[in-house]
N, C-alpha and C positions, 0 to 999 in steps of 0.2 A: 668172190669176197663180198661180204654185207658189206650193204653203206648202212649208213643212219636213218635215210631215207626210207629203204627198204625193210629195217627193222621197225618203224614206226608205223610202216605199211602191213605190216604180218600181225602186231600186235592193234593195230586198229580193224583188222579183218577177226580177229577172236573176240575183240569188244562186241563187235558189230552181232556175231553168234550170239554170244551172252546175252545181249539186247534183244534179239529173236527170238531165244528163249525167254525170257523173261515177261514178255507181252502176250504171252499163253499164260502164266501164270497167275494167282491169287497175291503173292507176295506183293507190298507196299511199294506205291510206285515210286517210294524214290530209289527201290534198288536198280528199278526200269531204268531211270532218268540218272542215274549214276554211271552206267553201262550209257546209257545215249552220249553223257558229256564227255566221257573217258576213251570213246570212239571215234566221233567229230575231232577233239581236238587231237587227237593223235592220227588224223586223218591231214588235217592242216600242217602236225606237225612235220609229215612226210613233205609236205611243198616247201614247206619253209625251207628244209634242210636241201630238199632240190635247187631249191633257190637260193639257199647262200643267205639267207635272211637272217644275219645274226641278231639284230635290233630282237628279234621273237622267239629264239630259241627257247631261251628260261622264262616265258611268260605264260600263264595259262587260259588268258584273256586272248586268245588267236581262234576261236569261230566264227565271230562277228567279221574278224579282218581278212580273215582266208575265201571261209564255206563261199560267202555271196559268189564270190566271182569266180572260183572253182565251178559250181552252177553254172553260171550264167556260160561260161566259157563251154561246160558238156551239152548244155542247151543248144547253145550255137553251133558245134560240132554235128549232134544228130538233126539239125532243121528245127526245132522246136517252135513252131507259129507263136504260141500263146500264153508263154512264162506268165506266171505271180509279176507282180510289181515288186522291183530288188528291196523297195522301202521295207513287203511284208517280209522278207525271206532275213532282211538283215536283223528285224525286231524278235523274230524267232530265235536267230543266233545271237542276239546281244541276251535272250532269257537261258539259250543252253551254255553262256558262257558263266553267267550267273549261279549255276547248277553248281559250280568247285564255290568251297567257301572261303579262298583266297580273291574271289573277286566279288566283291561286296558293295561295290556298285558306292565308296569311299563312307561303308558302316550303315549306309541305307539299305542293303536287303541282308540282312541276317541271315534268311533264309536257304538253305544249301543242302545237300542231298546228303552229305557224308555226317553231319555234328549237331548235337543237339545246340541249341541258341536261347539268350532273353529275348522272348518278343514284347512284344511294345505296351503289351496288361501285366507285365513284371514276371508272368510266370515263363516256364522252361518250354521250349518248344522244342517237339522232335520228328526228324525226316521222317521218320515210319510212317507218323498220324497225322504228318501235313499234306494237305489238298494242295499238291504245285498245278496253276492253272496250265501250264505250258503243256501238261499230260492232255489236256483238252485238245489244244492249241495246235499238237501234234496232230491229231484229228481230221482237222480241217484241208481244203482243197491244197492249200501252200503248203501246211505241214507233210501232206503225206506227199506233195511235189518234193520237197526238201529232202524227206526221208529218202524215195524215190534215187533219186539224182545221187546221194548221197554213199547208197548202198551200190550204185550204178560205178562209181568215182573210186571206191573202197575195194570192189570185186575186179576190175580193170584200168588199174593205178596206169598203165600206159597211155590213157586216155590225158591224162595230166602230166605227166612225166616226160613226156617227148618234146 
């Protein structure tokens, strides 16, 4: 019998495909970074539902609160000497939690991957044609640790689930 847990594990493992896809492609990276946030947080949402965490169920703000220590916890498991600092890992997930535009950071980041938005010179901004730096960000030593760990966490949900 499925749990919840396990359904949100099976659909965060096809996010995760999409996103793979995706990063081979020319397409605008917020459709990259829509698959990244639809991923993670459905990656979180499997622990949560492991855990009984109802406080987070219906919220879409659980990267930030999950991913870090999901990480740090796989880290710890294989030896990992030489983690990121949790501060970088968790500033990365407070921008991919940003990515959904129900979490707007209370109207200060407009910005989101899924809707076009007023940005702040009055005109209409839209995901296709915006520069999200976080696609940089991803790049970097911690980013691709993150991604790493992340896709590690997704591919062998036992690792977290036990």
């Amino acid at each position: 019998m499925k749990t919840w847990s396990s359904a949100f594990l099976a659909q965060a493992a096809a996010d995760l495909d999409a996103y793979t896809q995706l990063t081979q492609t020319s397409l605008p990276t917020s459709q990259r970074l829509h698959f990244l946030q639809m991923w993670l947080e459905k990656l979180c949402k499997a622990h949560i539902y492991n855990a009984d965490r109802e406080d987070l169920k219906t919220s879409h703000n659980v990267v930030v609160k999950i991913l870090p220590q999901l990480i740090r916890e796989h880290w710890r498991r294989i030896g990992y000497d030489h983690p990121p600092r949790g501060e970088e890992i968790g500033k990365l997930c407070r921008e991919i939690d940003l990515l959904h535009p129900q979490v707007n950071d209370a109207n200060r980041r407009p910005d989101n991957v899924e809707y076009p938005w007023l940005g702040t010179s009055g005109e209409i901004d839209i995901p296709a044609e915006w520069k999200f730096p976080l696609a940089a960000r991803l790049e970097s030593n911690t980013g691709r640790l993150l991604l790493k760990a992340s896709s590690h966490l997704t591919r062998n949900p036992a690792l977290f689930l036990s």
